[in-house]
PAZAZA-368634 format. One record per atom (N, C-alpha, C): residue number from 1; residue in three letters; atom name; x negated, y negated, z. Coordinates in pm, 1 decimal. Atoms other than C-alpha are relative to their C-alpha. Layout:
N
    k    r   a        xx        yy        zz
  NUM  ALA  CA         X         Y         Z
...
This chain:
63
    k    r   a        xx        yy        zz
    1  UNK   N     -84.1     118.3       0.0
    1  UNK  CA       0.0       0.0       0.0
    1  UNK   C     -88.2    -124.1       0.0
    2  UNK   N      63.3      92.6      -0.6
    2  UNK  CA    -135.6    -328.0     -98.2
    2  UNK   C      65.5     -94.8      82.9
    3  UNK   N     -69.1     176.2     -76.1
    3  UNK  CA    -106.8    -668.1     156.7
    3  UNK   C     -46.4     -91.9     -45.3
    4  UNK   N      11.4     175.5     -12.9
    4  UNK  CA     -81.2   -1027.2     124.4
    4  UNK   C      -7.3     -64.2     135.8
    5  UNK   N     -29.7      68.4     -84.6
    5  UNK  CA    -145.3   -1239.8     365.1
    5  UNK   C      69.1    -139.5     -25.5
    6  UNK   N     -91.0      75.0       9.4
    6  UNK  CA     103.3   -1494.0     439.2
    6  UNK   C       4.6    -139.9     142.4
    7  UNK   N       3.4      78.0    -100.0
    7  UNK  CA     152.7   -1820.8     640.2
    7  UNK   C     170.0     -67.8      47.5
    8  UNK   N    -131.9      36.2       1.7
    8  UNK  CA     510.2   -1935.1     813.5
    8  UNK   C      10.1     -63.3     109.4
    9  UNK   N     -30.4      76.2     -93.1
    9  UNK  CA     636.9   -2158.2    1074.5
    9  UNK   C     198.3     -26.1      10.8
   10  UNK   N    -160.0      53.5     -70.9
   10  UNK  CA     988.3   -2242.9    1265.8
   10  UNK   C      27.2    -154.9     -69.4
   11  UNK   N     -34.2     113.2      54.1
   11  UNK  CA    1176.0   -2512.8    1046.2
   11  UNK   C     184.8      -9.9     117.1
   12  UNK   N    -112.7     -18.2     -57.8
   12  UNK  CA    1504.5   -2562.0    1277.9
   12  UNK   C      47.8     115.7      40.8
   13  UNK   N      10.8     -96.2     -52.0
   13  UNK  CA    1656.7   -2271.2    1269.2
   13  UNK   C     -26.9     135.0     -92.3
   14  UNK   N      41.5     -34.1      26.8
   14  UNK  CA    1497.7   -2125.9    1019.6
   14  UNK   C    -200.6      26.3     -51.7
   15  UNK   N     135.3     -65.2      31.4
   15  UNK  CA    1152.7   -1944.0     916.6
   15  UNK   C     -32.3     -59.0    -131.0
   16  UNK   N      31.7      31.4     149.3
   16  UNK  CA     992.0   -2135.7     613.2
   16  UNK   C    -154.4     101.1     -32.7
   17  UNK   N     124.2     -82.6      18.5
   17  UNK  CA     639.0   -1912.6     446.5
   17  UNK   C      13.5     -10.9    -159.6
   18  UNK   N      53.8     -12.7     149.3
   18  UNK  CA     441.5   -1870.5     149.2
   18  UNK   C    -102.3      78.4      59.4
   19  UNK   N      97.6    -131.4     -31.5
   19  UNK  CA     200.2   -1603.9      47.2
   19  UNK   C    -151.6     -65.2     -27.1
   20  UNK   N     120.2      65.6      12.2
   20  UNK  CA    -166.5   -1735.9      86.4
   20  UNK   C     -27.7     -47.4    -145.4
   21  UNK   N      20.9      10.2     153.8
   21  UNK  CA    -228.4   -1638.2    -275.0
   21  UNK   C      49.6    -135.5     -85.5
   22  UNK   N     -76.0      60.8      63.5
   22  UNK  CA      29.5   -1882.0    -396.1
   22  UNK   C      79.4    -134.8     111.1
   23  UNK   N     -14.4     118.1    -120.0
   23  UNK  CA      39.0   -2195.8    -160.4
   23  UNK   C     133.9     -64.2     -31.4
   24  UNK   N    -110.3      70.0      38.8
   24  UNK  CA     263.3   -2382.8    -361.7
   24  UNK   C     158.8      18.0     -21.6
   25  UNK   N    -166.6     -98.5       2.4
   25  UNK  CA     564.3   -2116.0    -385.5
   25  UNK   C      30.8     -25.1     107.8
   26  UNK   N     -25.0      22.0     -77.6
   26  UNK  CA     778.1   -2163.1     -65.5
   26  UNK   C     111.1      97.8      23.3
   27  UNK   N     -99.7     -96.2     -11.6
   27  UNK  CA    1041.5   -1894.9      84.4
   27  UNK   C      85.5     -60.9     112.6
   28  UNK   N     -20.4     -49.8    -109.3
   28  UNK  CA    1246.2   -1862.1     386.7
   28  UNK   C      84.1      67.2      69.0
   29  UNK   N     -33.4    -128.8     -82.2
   29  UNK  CA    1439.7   -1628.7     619.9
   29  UNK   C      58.6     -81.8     162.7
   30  UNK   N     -64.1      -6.4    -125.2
   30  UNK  CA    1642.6   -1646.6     904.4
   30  UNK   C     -47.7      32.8     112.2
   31  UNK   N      54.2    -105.8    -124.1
   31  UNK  CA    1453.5   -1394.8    1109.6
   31  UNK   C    -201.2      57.9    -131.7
   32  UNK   N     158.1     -35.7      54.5
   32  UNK  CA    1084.8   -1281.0    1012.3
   32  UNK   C      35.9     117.8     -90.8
   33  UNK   N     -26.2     -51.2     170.2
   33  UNK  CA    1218.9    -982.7     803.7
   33  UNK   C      64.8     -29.5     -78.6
   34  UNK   N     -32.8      63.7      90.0
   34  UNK  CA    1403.9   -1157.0     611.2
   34  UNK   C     -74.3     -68.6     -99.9
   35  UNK   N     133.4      72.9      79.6
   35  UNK  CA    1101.8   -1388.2     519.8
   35  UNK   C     -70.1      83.6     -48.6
   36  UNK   N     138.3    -125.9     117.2
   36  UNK  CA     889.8   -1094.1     448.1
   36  UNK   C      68.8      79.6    -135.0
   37  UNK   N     -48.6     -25.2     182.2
   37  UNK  CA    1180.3    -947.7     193.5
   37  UNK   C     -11.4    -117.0    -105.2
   38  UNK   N      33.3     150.7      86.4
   38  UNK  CA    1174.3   -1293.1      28.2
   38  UNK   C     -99.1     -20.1     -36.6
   39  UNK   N      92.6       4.7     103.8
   39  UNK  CA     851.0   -1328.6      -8.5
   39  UNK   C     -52.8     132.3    -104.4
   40  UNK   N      19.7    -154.1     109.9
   40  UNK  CA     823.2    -953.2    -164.8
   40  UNK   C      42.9     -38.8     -99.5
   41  UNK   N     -84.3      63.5     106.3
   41  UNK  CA    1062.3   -1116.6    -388.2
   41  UNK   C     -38.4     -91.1     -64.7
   42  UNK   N      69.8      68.5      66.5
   42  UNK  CA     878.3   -1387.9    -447.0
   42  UNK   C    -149.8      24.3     -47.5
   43  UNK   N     135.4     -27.4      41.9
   43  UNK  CA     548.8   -1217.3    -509.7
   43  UNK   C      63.5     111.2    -133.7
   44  UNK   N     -34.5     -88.5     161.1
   44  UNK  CA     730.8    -980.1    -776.8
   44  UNK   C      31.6    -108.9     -92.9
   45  UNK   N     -51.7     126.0      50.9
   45  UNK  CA     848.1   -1297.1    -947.0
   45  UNK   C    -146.3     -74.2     -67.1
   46  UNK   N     163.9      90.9      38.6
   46  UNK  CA     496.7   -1473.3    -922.9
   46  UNK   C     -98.6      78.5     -91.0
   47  UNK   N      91.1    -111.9      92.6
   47  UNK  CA     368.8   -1148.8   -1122.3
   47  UNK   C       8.5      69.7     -90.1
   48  UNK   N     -45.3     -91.6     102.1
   48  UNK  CA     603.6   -1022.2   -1355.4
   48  UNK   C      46.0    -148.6    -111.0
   49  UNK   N     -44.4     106.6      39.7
   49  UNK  CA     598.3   -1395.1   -1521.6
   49  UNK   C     152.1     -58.3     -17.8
   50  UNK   N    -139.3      99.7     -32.9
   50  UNK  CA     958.7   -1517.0   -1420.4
   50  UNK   C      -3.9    -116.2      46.9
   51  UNK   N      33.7     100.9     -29.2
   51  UNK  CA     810.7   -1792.5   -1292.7
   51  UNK   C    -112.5     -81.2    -146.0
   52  UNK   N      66.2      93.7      67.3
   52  UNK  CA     625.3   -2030.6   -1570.7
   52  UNK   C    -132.4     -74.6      55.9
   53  UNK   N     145.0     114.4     -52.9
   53  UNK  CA     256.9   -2227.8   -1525.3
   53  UNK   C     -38.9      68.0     101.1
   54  UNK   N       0.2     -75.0    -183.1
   54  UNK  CA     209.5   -1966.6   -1164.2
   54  UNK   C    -149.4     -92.2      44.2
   55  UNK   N      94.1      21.5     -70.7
   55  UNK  CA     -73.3   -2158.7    -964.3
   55  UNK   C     -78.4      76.2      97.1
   56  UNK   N     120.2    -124.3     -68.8
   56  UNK  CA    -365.4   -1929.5    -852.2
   56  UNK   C     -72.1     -94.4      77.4
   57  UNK   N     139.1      35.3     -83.9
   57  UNK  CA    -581.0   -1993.2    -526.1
   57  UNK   C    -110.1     100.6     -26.9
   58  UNK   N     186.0     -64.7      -9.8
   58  UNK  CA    -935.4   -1824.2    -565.5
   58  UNK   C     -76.1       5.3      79.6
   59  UNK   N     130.7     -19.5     -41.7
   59  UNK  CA   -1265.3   -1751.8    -454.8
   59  UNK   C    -127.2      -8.2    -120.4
   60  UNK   N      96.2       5.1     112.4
   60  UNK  CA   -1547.3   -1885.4    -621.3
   60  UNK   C    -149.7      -5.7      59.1
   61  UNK   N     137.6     -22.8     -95.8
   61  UNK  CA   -1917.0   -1765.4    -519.5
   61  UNK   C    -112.2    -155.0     -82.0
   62  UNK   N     107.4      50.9      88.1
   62  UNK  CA   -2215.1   -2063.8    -630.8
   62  UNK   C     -71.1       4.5      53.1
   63  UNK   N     112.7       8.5     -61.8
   63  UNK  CA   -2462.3   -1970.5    -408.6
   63  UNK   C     -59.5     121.9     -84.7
């Protein structure tokens, strides 16, 4: 099984998150699994091009 790591915080009374990979995508959820089906949802989305232009974070070595 492959993971993402993901970042989320308490917006009222909901859970807002995005998946590291993809900063700029935004989800959220009621309850923490909720947010994690959503973003599953939104990481199939971000990869099967249903989404347009997708913005990639990286790693870039110059040493």
């Amino acid at each position: 099984m492959d993971t993402k790591k993901f970042t989320y915080f308490q917006e009222e009374d909901m859970l807002v998150g995005w998946l590291e990979e993809f900063p700029d995508y935004k989800t959220q959820g009621e309850t923490l699994e909720e947010l994690k089906e959503n973003l599953r949802d939104l990481y199939r989305d971000l990869n099967s091009n249903a989404i347009p232009q997708v913005r990639h974070v990286s790693e870039l070595d110059v040493a």
